[in-house]
N, C-alpha and C positions, 0 to 999 in steps of 0.2 A: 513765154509761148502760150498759144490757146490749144485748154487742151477739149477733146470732145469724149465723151463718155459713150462706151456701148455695152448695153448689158439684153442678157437672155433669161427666162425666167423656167425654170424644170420643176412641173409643182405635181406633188404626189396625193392625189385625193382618194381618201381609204373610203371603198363601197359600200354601198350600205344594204348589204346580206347579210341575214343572218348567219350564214354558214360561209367557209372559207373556199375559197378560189379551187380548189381541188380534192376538198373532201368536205364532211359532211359536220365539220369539229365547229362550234360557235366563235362568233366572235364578237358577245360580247365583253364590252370593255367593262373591268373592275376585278375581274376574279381573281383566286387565289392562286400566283405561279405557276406554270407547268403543269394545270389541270386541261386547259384546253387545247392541247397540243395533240394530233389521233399521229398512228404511223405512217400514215401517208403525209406528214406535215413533216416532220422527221425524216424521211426518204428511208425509213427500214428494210431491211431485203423480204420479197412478197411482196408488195404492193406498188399500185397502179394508180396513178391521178388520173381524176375525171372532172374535165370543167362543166363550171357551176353557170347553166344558163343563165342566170340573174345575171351574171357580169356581161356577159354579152350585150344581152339586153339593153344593159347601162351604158355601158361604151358606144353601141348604136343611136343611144338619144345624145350623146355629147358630140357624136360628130352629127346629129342633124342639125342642136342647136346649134352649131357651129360652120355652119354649111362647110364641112366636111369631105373629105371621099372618104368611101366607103371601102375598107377595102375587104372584097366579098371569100377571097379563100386566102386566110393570114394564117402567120406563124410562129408554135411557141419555140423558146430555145433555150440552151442551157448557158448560165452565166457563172462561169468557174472563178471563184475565188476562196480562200479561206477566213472564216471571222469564228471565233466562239460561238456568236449567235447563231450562226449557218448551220447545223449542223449534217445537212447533208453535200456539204460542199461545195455547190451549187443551186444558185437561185433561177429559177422557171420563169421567164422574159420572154419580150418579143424585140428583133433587132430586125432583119433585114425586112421584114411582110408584117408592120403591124397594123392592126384594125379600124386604126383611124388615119388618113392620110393627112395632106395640108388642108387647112382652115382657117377662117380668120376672123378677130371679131372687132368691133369698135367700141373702145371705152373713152369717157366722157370724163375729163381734164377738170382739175380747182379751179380755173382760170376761163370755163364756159367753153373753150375748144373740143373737140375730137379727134381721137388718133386711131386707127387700122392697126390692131398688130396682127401677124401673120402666127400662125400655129404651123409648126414644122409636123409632128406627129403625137395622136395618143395612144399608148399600147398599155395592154393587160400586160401585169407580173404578181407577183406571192411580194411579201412583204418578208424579212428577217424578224428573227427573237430581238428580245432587247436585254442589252448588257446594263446590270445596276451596281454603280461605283459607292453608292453612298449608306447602304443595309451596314457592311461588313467594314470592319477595321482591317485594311492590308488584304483585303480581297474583295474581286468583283462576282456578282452571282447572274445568274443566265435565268431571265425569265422563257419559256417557249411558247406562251401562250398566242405573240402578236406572230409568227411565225404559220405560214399561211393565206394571212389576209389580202381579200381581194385590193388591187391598186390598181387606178388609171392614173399612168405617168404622162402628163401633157406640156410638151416641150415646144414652146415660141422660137420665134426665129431673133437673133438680137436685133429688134426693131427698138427698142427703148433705148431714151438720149438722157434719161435723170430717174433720179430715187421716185420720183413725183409721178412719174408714168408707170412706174416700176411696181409700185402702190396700186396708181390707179385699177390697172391691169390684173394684179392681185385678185383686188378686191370684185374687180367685177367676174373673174371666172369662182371666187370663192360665191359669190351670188348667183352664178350661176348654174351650178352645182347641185348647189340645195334647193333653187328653183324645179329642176328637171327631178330632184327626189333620188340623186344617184349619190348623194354626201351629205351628210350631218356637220360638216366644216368644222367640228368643235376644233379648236387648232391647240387646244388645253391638252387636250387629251391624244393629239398627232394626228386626226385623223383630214387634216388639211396642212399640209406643211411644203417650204418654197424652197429650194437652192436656188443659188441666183450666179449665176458667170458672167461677169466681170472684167474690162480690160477698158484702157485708153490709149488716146493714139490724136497726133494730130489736128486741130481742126483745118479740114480739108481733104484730108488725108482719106484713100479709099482701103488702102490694104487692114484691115484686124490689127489689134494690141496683141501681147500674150494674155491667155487670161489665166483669171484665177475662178476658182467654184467656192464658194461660200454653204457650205452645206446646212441643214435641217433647222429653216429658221422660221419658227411658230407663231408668230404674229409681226403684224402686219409694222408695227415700229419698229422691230426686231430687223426687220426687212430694210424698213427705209434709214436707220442706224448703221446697217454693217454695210450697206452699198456705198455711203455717205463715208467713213470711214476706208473704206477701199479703196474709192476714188482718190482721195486724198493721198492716199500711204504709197500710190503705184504714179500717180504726177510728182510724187517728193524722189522717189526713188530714180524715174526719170532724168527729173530734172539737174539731180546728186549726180550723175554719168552712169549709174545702174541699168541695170537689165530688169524688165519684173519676169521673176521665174512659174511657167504653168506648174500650179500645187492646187488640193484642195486645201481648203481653212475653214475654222471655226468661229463661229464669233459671239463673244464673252459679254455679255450684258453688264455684268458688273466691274466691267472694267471700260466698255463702250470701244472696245476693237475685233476686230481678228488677227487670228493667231496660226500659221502652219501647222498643218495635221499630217499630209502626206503628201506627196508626187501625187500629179495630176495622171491617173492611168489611161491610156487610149483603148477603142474597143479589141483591139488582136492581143491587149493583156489580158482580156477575162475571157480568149479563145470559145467563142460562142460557136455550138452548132447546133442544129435542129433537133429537140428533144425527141427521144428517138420512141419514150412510153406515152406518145400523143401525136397523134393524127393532124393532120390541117384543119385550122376551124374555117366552116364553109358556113357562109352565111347567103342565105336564100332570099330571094327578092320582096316574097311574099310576107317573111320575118322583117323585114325591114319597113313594110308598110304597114303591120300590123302595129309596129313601134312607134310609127307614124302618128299614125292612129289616135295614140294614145299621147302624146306629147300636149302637157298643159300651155299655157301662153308662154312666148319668153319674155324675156326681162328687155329687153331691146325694143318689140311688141307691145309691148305694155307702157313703157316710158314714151313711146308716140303718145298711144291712146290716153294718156295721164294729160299730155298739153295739151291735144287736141279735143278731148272730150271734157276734159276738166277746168281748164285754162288755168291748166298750173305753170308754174317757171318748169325751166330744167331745171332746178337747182333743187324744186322741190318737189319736184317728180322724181331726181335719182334719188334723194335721200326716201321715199316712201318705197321705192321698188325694190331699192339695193339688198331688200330681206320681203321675201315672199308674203308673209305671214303679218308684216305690217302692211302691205300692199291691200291686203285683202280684209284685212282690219278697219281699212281706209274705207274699202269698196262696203260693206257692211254696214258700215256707220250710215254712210249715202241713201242706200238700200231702201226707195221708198221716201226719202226726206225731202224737204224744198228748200234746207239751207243752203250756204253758198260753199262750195266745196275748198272754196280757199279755206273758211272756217274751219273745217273739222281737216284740214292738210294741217293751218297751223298748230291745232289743240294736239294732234296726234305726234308733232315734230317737239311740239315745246313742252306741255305739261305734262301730256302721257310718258313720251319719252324719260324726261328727267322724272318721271316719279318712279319709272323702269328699272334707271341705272339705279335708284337711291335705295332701292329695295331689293335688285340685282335678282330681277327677275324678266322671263322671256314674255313678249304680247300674247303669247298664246293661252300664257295664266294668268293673264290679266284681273284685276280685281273689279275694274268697272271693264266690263264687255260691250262690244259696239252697239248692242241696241238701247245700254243705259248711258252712254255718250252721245249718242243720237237727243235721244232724250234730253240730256243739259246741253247741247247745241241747240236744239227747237227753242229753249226757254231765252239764251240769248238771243237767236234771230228773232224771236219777237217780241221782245222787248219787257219780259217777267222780269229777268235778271241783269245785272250787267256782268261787261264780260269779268271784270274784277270782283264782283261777287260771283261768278261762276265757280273760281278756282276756287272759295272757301266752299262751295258745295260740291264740286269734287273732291275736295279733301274729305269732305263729310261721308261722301259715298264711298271714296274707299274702304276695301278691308269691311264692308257690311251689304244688306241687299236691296238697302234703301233705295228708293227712284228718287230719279231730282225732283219731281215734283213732293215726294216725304218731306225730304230735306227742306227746299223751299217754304212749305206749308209750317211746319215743325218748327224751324230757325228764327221765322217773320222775316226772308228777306226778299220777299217780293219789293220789286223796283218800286219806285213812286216815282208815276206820270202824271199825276194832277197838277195843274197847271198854278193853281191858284196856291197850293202847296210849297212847289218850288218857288213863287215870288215871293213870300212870307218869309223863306228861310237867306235869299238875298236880300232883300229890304233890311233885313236884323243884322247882317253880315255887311253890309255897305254903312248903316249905322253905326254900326262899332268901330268902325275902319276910317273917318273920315279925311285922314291926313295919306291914308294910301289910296282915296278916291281922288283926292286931287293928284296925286303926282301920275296915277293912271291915266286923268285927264290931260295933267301935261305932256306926254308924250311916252311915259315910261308906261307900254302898253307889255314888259315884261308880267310885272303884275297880277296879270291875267288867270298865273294859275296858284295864285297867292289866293284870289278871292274863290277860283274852282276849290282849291283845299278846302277853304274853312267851312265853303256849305254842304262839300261832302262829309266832311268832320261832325256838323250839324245833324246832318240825313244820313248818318252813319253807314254812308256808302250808298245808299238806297236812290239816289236822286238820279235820273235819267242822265246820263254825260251830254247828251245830243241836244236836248230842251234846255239843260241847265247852262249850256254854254250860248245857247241862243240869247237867251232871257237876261241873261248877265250882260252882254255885250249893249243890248237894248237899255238896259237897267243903269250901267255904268256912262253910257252918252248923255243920259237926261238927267241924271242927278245932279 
């Protein structure tokens, strides 16, 4: 039987305030245990939550990037359950009126296509303490400090048909995110993390699978691993005569499955009703253009203006925008140049990046910054250097504050373009060669970069690729 996969994505982006969703307690990440936890985080008797405009704020630019409703007088609630981490029994949600309606955005596929996924709703909640299994022998210990923290819960409609959209989709609302400035995505650290619901059924078929929820999975192979894996375990089960049973699960990286955690609960089990110490948030017309306002480019936005002002691919248009910060790393370099923008797309995609990951550092710390990259792009588009001697003079400038033209001047690897130069050094090279200039002439025009080697071997890199391959081909028919 063919089976169709339908999965829904529930991704929890922690905000990025300093202070927590209902009081005034930090949140930053790193500190020592249950120092940042105030009574109003704890739900003590006396005190009162007050929501922290910033969230608002933020929740309003994710439904604008997101062409959104608005929804202008929403609602918190209370979500009754018991966990250790809880310790006020209840977590502060929004179920029936929350602040972001439907929305929808278009992410751009491996495969060059595009898909629509729909966004069902985003809504403000506090986040839980976090339980720690691995401190104590035969005991768990209760941290309180992430207890509090602002969250926007942004839940898709099951529009995704494979792990591969499932990713895609991920990844472009984790880009988008960080673009609007409302998430730091570290997904190391939780502060971007995805459940993912799960079922198959059919192909053909219109009615829903059972599903299953995949809860708190922190990157992005993590993601496309446990979907891949589910699919699988729930068509076996299927097609065994099984039922697959609604549960939440976990899923075990170092085993590369999931595993049953609980019964999947429905919302009349965590008896939500309208928290009763908070008001309706009313959100004003006038606040919502001011948010307006202030809304940077988005990532959608900007991947036009990349093809159309730059004449880039898509391919290399989403890889520059898919992180802001490279985007603009891009635009900088540009800034004033006359090289060709494919140039400094590929140097930023290929060397920068890979010297990034090698060094496991972010563009923002970059060691050569875009006006000293600019810099060794002008020297290859004019023909100073080539591009393979380029990289050894980026490497040069790495990690120092040398300019390429230091390096250049300092090294001796200014190009040679003299004409009479490069003939000198093929004449001595088709001399030494004579039994591979006849077979060259016979037909075996492989060759060709037999003789390119040797006289860049010769001109230790320095000889012009473009003259030299000229002169050769000229030089190789007459002899």
């Amino acid at each position: 039987m063919s089976w169709e996969t339908v999965i829904g994505l529930e991704i929890h982006a922690q905000l990025a305030t300093r202070s927590k969703i209902f009081s005034g307690a930090s949140t930053a990440f790193g500190a020592e245990p249950n120092t940042q936890a105030s009574a109003v985080d704890l739900g003590l008797p006396g005190v009162l939550p007050v929501v922290n405009a910033g969230v608002v704020e933020m929740a309003v630019r994710f439904a604008l990037a997101t062409d959104a409703h608005i929804t202008q007088r929403s609602q918190f609630a209370r979500k009754n359950y018991f966990y250790p981490d809880l310790p006020k029994g209840y977590q502060i949600s929004q179920m029936a009126l929350p602040i972001v309606g439907e929305g929808a955005v278009t992410v751009s596929l491996p495969d060059g296509s595009e898909k629509t996924i729909n966004i069902t709703r985003a809504h403000l909640e506090e986040d839980a303490g976090k339980s720690v299994h691995d401190l104590f022998p035969d005991k768990t210990g209760i941290d309180l400090n992430r207890a509090g923290t602002p969250l926007l819960e942004i839940v898709s409609e099951p529009d995704m048909r494979s792990a591969e959209e499932a990713v895609a989709y991920a990844r472009y609302i984790h880009a988008l995110v960080r673009y609007i400035e409302i998430c730091d995505g570290n997904m190391q650290e939780g502060s971007f993390r995805c459940d993912a619901n799960i079922s198959v059924r059919p192909s053909g078929q219109s009615e829903f699978g059972t599903r299953a929820e995949i809860k708190n999975l922190n990157s992005f192979r993590f993601l496309e691993r446990a979907i891949l894996f589910e699919v699988e375990r729930q068509i076996e089960l299927l097609e065994d005569g099984h039922e697959v049973v609604q549960e939440t699960r976990l899923y075990d990286s170092e085993k590369d499955e999931t595993r049953s955690m609980r019964s999947k609960e429905e919302a009349n089990d965590y008896r939500y009703f309208p928290d009763p110490d908070l008001p309706p948030l009313v959100v004003e017309d006038a606040f919502i253009e001011q948010v307006r306002s202030n809304m940077p480019e988005l990532p959608k936005v900007r991947r036009t203006r990349f093809i159309e002002q730059y004449k880039l691919t898509p391919t290399d248009a989403d890889t520059l925008m898919a992180d802001r910060a490279t985007a603009e790393y891009f635009e900088a370099v540009l800034d004033g140049q006359k090289f060709a923008p494919k140039l400094a797309a590929n140097w930023i995609i290929g060397e920068l990046s890979g010297r990034l990951n090698k060094e496991n550092c972010d563009i923002e710390h970059a060691s050569v910054q875009p006006s000293r990259m600019a810099q060794l792009l002008a020297r290859i588009e004019d023909g100073t250097i080539s591009g393979k001697i380029g990289k050894q003079v980026f490497d040069e400038m790495w990690g120092n504050d040398a300019s390429a033209d230091d390096v250049i001047e300092k090294k001796g690897l200014k190009q040679i373009t003299d004409t009479s130069a490069i003939e000198a050094m093929i004449d001595e090279v088709i001399a030494a060669n004579p039994s591979q200039v006849a077979e060259y002439q016979g037909g075996k025009e492989k060759l060709l970069s037999f003789f390119v080697g040797a006289v860049m071997k010769a001109s230790k890199g320095k000889a012009n690729p473009g003259q030299l391959n000229q002169i050769l081909r000229e030089k190789l028919k007459s002899s």
